[in-house]
KEFIDREN-565529 format. One record per residue (C-alpha): x, y, z negated; residue number from 1; residue in three letters. Coordinates in steps of 0.5 Angstrom, whole numbers. Layout:
<rs>
+-------+-------+-------+-----+-----+
|     u |     v |     w |   i |  aa |
+-------+-------+-------+-----+-----+
|     X |     Y |     Z | NUM | ALA |
...
+-------+-------+-------+-----+-----+
</rs>
This chain:
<rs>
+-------+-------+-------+-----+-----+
|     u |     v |     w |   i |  aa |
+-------+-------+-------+-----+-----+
|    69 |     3 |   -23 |   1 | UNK |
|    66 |    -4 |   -22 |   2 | UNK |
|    71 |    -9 |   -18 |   3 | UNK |
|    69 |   -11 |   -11 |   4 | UNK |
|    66 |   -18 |   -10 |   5 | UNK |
|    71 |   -23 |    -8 |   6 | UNK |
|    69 |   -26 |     0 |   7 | UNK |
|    68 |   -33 |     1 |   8 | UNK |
|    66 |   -36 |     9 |   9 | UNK |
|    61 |   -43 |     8 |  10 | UNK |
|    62 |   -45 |    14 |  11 | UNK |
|    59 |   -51 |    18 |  12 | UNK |
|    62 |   -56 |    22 |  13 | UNK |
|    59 |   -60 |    28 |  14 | UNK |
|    57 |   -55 |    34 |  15 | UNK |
|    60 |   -49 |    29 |  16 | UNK |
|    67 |   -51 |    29 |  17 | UNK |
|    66 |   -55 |    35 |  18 | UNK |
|    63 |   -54 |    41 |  19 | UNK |
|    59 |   -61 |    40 |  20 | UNK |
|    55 |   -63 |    36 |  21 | UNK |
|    60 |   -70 |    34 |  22 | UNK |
|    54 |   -74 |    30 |  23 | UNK |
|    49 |   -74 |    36 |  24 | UNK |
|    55 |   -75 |    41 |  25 | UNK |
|    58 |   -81 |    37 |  26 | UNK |
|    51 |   -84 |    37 |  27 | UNK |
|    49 |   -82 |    45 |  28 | UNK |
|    56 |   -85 |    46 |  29 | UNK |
|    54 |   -92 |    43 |  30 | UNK |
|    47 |   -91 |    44 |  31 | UNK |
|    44 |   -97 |    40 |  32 | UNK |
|    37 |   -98 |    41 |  33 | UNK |
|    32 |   -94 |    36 |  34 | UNK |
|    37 |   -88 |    36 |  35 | UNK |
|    32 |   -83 |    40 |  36 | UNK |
|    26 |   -84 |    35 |  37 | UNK |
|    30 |   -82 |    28 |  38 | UNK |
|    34 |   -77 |    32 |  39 | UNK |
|    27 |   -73 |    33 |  40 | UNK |
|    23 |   -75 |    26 |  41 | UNK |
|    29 |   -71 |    23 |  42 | UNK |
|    29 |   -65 |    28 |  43 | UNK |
|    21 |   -64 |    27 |  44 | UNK |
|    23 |   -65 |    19 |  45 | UNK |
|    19 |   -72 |    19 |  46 | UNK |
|    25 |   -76 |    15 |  47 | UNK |
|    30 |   -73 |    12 |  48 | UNK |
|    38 |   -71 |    14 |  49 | UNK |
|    40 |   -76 |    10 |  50 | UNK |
|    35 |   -81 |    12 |  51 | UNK |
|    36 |   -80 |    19 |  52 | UNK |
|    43 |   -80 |    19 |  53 | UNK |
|    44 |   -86 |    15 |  54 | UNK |
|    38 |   -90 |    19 |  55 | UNK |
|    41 |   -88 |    26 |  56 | UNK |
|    49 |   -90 |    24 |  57 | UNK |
|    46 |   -96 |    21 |  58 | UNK |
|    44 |   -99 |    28 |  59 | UNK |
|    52 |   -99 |    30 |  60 | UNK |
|    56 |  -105 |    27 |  61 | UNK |
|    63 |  -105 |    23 |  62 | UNK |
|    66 |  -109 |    29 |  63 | UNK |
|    66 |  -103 |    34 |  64 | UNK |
|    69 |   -98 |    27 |  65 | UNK |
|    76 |   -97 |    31 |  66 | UNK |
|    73 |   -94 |    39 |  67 | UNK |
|    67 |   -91 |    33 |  68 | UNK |
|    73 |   -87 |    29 |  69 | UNK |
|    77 |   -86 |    36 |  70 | UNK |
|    71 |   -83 |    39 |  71 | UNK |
|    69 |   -79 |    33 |  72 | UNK |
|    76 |   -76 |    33 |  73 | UNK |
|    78 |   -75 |    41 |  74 | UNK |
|    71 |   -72 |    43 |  75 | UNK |
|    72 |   -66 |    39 |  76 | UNK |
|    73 |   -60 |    42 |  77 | UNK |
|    74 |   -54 |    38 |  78 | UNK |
|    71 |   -47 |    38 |  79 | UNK |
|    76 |   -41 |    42 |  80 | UNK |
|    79 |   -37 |    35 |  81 | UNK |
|    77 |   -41 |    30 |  82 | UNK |
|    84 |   -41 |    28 |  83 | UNK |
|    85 |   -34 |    27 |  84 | UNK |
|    80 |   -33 |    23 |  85 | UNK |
|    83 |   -38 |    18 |  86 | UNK |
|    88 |   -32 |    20 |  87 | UNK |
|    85 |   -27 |    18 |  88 | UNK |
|    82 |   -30 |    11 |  89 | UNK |
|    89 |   -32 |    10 |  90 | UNK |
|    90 |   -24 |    10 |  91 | UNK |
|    84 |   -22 |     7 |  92 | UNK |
|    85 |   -27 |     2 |  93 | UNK |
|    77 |   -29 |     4 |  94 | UNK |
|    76 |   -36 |     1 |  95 | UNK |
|    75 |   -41 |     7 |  96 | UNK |
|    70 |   -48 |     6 |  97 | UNK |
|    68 |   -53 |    11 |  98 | UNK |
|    61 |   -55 |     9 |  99 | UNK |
|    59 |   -60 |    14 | 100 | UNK |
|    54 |   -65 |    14 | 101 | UNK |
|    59 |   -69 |    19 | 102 | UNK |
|    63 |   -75 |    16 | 103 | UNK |
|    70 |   -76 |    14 | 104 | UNK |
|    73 |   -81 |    19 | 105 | UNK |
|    72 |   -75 |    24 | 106 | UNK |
|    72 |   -69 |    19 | 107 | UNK |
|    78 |   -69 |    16 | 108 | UNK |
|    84 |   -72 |    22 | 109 | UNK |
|    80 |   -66 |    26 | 110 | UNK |
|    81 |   -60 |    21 | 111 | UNK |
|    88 |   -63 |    19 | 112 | UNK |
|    91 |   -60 |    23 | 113 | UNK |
|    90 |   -52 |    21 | 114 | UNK |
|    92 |   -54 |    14 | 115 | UNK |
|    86 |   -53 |    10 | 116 | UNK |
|    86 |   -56 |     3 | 117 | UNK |
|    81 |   -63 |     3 | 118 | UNK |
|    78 |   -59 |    -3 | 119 | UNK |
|    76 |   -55 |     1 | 120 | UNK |
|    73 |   -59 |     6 | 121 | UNK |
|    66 |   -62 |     5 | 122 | UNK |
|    63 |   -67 |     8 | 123 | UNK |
|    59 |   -74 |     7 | 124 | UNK |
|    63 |   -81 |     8 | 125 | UNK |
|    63 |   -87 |    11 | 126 | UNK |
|    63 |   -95 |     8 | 127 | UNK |
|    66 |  -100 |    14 | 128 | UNK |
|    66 |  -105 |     9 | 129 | UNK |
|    59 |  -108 |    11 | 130 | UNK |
|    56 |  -111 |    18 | 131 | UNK |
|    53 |  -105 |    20 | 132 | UNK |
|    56 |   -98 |    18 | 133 | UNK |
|    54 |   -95 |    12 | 134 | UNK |
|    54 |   -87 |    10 | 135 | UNK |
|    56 |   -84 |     3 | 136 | UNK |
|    53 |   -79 |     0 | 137 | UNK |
|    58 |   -75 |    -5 | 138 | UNK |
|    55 |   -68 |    -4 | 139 | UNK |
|    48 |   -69 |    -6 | 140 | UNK |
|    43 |   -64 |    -8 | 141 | UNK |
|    42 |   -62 |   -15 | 142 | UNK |
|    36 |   -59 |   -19 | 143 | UNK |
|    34 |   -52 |   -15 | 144 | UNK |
|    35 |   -57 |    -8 | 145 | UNK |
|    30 |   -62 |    -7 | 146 | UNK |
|    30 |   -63 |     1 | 147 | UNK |
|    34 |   -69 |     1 | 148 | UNK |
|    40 |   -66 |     4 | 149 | UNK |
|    45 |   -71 |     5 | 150 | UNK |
|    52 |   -67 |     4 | 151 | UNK |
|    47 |   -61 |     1 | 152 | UNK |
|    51 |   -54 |     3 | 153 | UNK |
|    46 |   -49 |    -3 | 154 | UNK |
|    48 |   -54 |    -8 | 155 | UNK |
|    56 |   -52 |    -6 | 156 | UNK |
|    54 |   -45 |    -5 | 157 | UNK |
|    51 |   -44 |   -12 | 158 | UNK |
|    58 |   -46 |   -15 | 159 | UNK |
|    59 |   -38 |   -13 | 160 | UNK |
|    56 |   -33 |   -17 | 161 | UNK |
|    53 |   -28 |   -13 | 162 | UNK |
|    55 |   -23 |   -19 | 163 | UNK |
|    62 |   -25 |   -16 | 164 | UNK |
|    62 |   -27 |    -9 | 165 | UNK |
|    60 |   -24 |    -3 | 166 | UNK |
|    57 |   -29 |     1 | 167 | UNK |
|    58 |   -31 |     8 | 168 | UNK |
|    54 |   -37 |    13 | 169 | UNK |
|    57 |   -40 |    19 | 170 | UNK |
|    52 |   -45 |    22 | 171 | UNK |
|    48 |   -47 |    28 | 172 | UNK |
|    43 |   -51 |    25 | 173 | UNK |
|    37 |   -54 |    21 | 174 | UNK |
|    42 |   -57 |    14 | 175 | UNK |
|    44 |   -48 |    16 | 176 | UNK |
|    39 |   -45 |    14 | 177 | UNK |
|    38 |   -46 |     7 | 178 | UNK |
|    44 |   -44 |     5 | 179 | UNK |
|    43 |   -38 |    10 | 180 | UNK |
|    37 |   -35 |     6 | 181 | UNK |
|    43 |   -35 |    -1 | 182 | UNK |
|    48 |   -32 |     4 | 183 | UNK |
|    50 |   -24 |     4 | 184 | UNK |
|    52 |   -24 |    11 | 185 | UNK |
|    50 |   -29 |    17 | 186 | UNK |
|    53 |   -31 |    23 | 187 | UNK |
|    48 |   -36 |    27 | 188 | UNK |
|    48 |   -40 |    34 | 189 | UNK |
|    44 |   -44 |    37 | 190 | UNK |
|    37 |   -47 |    32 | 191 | UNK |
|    39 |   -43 |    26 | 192 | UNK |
|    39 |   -37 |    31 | 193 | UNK |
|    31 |   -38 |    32 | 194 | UNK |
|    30 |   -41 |    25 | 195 | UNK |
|    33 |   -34 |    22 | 196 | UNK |
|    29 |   -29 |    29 | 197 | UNK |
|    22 |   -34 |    26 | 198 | UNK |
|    23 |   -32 |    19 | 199 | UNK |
|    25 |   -25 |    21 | 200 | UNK |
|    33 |   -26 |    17 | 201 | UNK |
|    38 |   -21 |    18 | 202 | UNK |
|    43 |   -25 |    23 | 203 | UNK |
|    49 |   -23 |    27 | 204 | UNK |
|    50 |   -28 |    33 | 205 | UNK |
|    57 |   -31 |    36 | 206 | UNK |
|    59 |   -34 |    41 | 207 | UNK |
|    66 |   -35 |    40 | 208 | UNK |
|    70 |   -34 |    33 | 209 | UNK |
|    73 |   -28 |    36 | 210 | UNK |
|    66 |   -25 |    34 | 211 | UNK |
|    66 |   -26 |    28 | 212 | UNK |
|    73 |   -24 |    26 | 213 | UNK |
|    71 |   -17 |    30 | 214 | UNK |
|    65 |   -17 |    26 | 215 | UNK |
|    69 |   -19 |    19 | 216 | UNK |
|    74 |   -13 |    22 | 217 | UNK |
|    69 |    -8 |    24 | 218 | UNK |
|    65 |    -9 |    16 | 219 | UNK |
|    72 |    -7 |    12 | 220 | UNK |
|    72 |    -1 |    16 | 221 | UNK |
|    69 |     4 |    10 | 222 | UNK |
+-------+-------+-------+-----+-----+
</rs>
């Protein structure tokens, strides 16, 4: 008799988790000239999200760090159910991981209040020690990935076996996809919902996480 997989959720963070996407919303906010050209190039995939995100927070100086820090955490509004479904993977004993490409001044002070363990957490940093903000990629891509991710959610991914784990995505955009072609199951919104629909990639989509608890409930039911 073979033992079941074990389940393990990779799940996005900006207009995921959140309702907004906090990247484009901090960037917007401050709005420093030249944002909207490198916003596009990375969207048509022109530069990378690496690239783009570095370039775009380059434009904003270190002296503005702390209204920059404040927006990036007071901006934030959190999707309806998220934390049942850290409930519900508490009591089903699903693995739970924050794959975001979303930086750790916001990342980490949001989700501290739902007890995630920071090891679970991943996301890219930040450098204010310089005149303009850098940042700090320490989850690049290894050798099978070769899109210049930035924080490289497949790179993550593959440190679960398939031979082991029933993988699950939770996402809504471009940096989603990749990892959603590796996954078992898919929950998707907004751009990730078209990319999976243009490729014809199974996909269930979900408006809130009460969706995907239902779904994860309804799925156990054999």
């Amino acid at each position: 008799m073979t033992t079941a997989k074990k389940r393990v959720i990779f799940c996005d963070f900006d207009g995921t988790i959140t309702v907004n996407d906090n990247i484009v919303a901090i960037i917007k906010h401050f709005n420093p000239p030249g944002w909207e050209e490198i916003a596009t190039s990375v969207l048509s995939q022109k530069i990378s999200i690496r690239d783009g995100v570095g370039q775009m927070f380059r434009l904003l100086p270190t002296s503005i760090q702390r209204e920059v820090v404040e927006y990036g955490i007071n901006n934030v509004q959190i999707r309806d159910g998220f934390a049942e479904l850290l409930q519900y993977c508490k009591d089903e004993n699903i693995e739970f991981y924050v794959t975001s490409g979303g930086i750790d001044f916001f990342v980490f002070p949001v989700l501290a209040r739902f007890g995630i363990p920071e090891y679970h957490i991943y996301c890219n940093g930040s450098d204010f020690s310089g005149e303009q903000i850098e940042i700090t990629w320490p989850h690049p891509c290894d050798g099978h990935c070769t899109n210049d991710c930035g924080m490289c959610k497949t790179t993550i991914m593959r440190r679960f076996p398939a031979t082991e784990y029933e993988s699950i995505i939770i996402g809504d955009s471009v940096t989603d996809f990749e990892g959603a072609k590796l996954a078992d199951t898919v929950f998707s919104r907004h751009y990730l919902t078209d990319k999976c629909k243009e490729l014809g990639l199974p996909h269930t989509e979900f408006t809130t996480f009460h969706d995907i608890v239902h779904e994860l409930k309804k799925e156990r039911i054999v």
